[in-house]
Wavefront OBJ file of the C-alpha trace (Angstrom):
o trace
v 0.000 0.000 0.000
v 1.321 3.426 -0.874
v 2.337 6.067 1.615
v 3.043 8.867 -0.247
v 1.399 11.263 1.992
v 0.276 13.831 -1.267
v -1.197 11.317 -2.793
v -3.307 9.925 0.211
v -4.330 13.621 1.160
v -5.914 14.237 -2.289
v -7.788 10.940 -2.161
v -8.941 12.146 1.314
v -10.312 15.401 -0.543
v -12.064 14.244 -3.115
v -13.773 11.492 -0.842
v -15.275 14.447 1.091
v -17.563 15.548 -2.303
v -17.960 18.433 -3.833
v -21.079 19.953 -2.018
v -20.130 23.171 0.035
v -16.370 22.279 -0.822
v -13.706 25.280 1.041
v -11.936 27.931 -1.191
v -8.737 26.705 -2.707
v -6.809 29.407 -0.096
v -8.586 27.371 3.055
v -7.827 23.750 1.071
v -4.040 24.559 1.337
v -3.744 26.136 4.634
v -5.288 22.807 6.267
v -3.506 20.244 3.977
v -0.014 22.087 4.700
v -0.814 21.680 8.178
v -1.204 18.459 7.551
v 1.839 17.825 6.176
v 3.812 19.683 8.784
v 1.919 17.816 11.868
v 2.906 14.194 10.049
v 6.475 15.358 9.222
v 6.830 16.412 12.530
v 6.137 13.398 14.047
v 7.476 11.215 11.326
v 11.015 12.868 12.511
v 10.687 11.741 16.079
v 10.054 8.042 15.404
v 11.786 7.134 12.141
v 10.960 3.809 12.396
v 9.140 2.478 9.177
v 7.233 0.124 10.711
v 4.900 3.162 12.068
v 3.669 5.571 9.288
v 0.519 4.825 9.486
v -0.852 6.294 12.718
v 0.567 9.502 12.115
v -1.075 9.417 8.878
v -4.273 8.774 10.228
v -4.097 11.080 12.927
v -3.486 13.940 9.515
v -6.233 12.912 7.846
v -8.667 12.912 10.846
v -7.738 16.285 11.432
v -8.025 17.520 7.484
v -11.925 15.855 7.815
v -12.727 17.906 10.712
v -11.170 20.832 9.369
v -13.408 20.118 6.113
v -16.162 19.649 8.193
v -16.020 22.633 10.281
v -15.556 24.943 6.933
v -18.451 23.334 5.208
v -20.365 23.673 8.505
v -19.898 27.504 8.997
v -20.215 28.298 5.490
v -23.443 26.853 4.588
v -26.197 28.464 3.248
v -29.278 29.136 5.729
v -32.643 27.561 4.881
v -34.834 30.235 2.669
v -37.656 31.434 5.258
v -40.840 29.914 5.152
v -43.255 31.742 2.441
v -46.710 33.028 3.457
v -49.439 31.153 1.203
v -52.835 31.194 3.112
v -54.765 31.761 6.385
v -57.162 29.752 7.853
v -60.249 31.227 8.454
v -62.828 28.808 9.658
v -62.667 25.781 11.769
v -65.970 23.520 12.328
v -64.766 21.094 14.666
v -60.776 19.657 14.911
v -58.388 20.502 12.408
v -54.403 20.663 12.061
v -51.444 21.815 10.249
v -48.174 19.764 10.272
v -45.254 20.802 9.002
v -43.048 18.251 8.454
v -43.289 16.455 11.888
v -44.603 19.271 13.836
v -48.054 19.445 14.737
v -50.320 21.887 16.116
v -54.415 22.328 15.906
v -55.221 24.858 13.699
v -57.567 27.737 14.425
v -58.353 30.430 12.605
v -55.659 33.705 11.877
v -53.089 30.674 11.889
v -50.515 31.113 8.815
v -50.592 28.465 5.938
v -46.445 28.434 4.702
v -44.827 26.446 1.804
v -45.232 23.012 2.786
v -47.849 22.658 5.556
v -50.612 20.266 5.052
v -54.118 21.232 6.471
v -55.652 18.064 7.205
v -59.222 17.369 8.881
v -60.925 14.373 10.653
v -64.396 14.523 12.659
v -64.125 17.943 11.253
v -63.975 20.304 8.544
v -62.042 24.273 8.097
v -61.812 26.832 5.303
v -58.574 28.580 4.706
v -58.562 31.931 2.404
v -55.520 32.784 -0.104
v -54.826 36.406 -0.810
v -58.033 37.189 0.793
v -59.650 36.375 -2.462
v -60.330 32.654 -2.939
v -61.672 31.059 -0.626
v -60.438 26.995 -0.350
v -62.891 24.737 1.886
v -61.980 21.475 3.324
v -64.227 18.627 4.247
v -64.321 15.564 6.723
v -61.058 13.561 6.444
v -59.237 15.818 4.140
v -55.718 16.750 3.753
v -54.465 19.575 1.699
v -50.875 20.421 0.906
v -49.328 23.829 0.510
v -46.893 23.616 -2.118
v -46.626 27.643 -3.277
v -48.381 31.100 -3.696
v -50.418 29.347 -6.495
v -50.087 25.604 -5.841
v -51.852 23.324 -3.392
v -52.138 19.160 -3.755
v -55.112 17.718 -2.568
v -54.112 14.233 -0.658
v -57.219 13.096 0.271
v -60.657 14.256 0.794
v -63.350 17.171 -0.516
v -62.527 20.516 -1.471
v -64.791 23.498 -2.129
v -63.071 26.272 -4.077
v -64.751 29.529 -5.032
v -62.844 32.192 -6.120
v -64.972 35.116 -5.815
v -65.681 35.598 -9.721
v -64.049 36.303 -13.222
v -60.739 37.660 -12.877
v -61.070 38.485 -8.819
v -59.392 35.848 -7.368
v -55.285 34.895 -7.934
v -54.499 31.891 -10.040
v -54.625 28.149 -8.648
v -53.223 25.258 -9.604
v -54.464 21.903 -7.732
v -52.816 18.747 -8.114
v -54.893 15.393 -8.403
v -54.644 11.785 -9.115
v -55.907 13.040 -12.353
v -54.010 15.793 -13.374
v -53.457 19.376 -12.656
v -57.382 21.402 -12.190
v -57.049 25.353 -12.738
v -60.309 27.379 -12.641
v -61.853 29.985 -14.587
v -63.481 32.153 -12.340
v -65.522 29.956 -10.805
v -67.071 27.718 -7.729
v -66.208 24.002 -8.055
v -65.296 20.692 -5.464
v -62.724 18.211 -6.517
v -63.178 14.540 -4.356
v -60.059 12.486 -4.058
v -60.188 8.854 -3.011
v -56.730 6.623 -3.624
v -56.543 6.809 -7.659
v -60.070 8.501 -7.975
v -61.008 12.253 -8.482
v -64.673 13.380 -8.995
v -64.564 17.178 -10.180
v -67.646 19.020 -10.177
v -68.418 22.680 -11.796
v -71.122 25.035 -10.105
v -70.505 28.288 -11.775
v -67.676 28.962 -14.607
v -65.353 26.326 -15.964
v -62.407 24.482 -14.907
v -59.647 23.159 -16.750
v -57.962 19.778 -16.119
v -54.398 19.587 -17.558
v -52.028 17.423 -17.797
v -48.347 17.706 -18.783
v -49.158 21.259 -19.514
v -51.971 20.322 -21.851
v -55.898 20.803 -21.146
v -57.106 17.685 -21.351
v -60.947 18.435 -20.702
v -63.040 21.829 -19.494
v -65.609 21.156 -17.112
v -68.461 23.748 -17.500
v -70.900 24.742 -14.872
v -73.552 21.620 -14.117
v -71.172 19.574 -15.661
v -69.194 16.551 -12.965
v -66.239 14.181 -14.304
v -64.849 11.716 -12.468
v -61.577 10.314 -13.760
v -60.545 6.662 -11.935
v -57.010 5.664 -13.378
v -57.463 5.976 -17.429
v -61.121 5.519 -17.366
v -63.280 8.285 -16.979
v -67.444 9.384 -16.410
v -69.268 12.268 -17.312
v -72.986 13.739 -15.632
v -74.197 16.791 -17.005
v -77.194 18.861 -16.075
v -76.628 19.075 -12.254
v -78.196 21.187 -9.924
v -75.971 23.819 -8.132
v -77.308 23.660 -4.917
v -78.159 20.546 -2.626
v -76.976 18.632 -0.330
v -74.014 17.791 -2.753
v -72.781 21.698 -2.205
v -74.403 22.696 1.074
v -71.895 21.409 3.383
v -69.393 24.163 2.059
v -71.792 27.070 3.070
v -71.713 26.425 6.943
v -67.920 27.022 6.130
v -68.353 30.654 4.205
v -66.534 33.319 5.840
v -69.129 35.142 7.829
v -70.465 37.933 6.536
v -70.772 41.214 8.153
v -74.251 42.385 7.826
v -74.411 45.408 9.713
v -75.557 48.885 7.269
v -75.367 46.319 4.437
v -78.147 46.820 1.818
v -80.903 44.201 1.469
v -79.433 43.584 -1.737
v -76.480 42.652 -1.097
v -77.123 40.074 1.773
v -79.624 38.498 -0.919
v -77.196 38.462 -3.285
v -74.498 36.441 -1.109
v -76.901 33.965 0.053
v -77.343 32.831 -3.327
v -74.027 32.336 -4.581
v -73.279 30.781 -1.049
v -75.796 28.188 -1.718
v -76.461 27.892 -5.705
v -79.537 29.748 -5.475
v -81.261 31.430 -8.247
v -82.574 35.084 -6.982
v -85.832 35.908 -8.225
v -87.617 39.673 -7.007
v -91.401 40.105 -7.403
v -91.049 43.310 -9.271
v -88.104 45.860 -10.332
v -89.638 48.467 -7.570
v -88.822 45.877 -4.695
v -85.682 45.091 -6.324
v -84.859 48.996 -6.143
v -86.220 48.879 -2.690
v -83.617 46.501 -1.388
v -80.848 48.670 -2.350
v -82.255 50.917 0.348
v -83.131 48.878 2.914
v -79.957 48.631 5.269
v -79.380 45.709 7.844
v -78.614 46.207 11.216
v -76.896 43.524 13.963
v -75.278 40.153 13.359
v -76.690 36.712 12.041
v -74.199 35.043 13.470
v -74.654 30.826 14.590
v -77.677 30.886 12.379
v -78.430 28.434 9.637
v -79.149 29.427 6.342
v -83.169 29.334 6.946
v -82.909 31.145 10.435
v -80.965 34.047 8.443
v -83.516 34.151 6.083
v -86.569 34.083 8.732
v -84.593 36.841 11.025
v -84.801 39.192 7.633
v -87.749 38.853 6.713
v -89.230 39.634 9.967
v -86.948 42.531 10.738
v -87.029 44.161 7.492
v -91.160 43.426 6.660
v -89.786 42.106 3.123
v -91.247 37.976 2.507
v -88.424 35.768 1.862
v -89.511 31.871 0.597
v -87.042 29.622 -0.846
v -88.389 27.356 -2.777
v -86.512 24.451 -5.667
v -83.418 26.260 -5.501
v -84.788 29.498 -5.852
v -85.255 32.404 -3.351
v -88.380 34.601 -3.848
v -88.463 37.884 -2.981
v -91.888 39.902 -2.055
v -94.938 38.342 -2.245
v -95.247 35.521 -4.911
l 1 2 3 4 5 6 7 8 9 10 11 12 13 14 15 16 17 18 19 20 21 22 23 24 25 26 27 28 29 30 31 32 33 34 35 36 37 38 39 40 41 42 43 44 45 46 47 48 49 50 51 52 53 54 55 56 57 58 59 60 61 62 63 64 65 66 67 68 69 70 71 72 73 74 75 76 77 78 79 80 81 82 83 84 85 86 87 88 89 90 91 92 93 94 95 96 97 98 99 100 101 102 103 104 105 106 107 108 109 110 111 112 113 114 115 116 117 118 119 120 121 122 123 124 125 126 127 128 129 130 131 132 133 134 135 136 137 138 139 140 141 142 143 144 145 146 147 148 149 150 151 152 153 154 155 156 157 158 159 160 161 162 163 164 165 166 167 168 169 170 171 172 173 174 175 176 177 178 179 180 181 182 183 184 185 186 187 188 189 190 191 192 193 194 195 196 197 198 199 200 201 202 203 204 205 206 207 208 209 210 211 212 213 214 215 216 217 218 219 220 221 222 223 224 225 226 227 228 229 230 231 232 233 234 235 236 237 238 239 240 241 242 243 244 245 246 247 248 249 250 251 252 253 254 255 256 257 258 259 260 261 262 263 264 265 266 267 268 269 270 271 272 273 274 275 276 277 278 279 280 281 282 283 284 285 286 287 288 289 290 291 292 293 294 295 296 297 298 299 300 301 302 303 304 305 306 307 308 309 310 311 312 313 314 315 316 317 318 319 320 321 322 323 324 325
């Protein structure tokens, strides 16, 4: 076996890799000392029957000096990026991050990386304050970037406020990658199964880049492994959507117009909003609410308005009547 101490040195070096590898000044300071420390001690016992133990003792030290370098001069993890809040939380939920875990509750942050995940219960979590993402029982939902989730397991509500109002989002599925169009929509994932279905707007399922299929409003697909199933003419409100509601940001009612409370209970709950006459409809842009509705069901908040503000209120197929049929 070969002694040559240059030789053995520079085998040492390149064994250590070349991640996070020292300047070629700090390389040479440490392998001179190197060389100095086993001369040294070659000189006091000349025997040849012992090079090896000084040798050893050399390269030990050139591995912690290595080590110590690549140590101090490492670059620091990037910070944690902001992606969501949650918002709403009906029951238990919890974030992990990596293998931390804490309940969630609502204000908590949403960074690159956490997973929202759900049991017995269900929470909502809002992006930019502008799109609003909605998770039901036994769901978990990774935070990948400002405009990319993965949904592991479970139901998802997404509405994004409208056309153009809420930031771009990509979700990533069994079945490919679903970007929406303005729109409210759920995606269901079950091992190898997703079941997408379009309330208002489109959506567009991709994959490898490519749109694959547009799902229109009324319009479900569910896509198990390469087969796939199509309904079309579906109602937009039911018990198929209603579970999201109970998980809509609340709405602040007080000096609201009449109006506009009408207006978001029907895109909360896939109703169509019918007046009795363009007078009352003019009307309710007057008529200003006053208090909270706050615990109350969807047909309590309609009952409590009604009475307060003398205006009838009937829901009725899907559709919510205003004035006096």
């Amino acid at each position: 076996m070969s002694t040559d101490p240059d030789r053995s040195i520079e085998t040492l070096i390149r064994l250590a890799g070349e991640r996070e590898m020292p300047s070629h000044e700090a390389t040479t300071r440490a392998r001179d000392a190197a060389q100095e420390s086993w001369r040294r001690m070659l000189a006091d016992k000349p025997s040849r029957a012992r090079p090896r133990l000084p040798l050893a003792l050399a390269a030990a030290l050139m591995l912690i000096v290595l080590g110590w370098y690549a140590w101090t001069q490492r670059e620091p993890a990037p910070p944690p990026v902001l992606i969501a809040r949650v918002v709403t939380v009906d029951g238990a939920a919890r974030i992990a991050r990596g293998r931390d875990l804490q309940l969630a509750i609502p204000a908590a942050d949403l960074t690159t990386g956490a997973i929202l995940q759900t049991g017995a219960g269900r929470a909502a979590a809002t992006i930019a304050n502008a799109l609003s993402l909605r998770l039901g029982y036994d769901t978990r939902l990774r935070f990948d970037g400002r405009d990319q989730v993965t949904l592991l397991q479970g139901s998802l509500y997404v509405d994004s406020g409208g056309l153009g109002i809420g930031p771009p989002l990509t979700i990533h599925t069994p079945a490919g990658e679903v970007r929406h169009i303005g729109t409210q929509f759920q995606i269901r994932v079950s091992g190898n199964a997703t079941d997408i279905r379009v309330r208002e707007g489109r959506v567009a399922l991709q994959r490898g880049g490519v749109v694959a299929r547009t799902i229109a409003a009324g319009d479900a697909l569910e896509v198990r492994g390469s087969e796939e199933r199509w309904q079309h003419g579906l109602p937009s409100f039911g018990a198929e959507w209603e579970w999201s509601a109970s998980l809509a940001p609340p709405l602040a009612i007080e000096d609201r117009p009449l109006a506009e409370f009408l207006a978001w209970m029907a895109r909360e709950h896939g109703w169509q909003l019918h007046f009795d006459d363009e007078a009352l409809q003019r009307q309710a842009q007057g008529i200003h609410l006053h208090g909270s509705l706050e615990g109350l069901d969807a047909d309590a908040m309609l009952e409590r308005v009604a009475l307060v503000t003398g205006v009838p209120l009937d829901l009725d197929e899907g559709v919510l009547w205003v004035g006096k049929r």
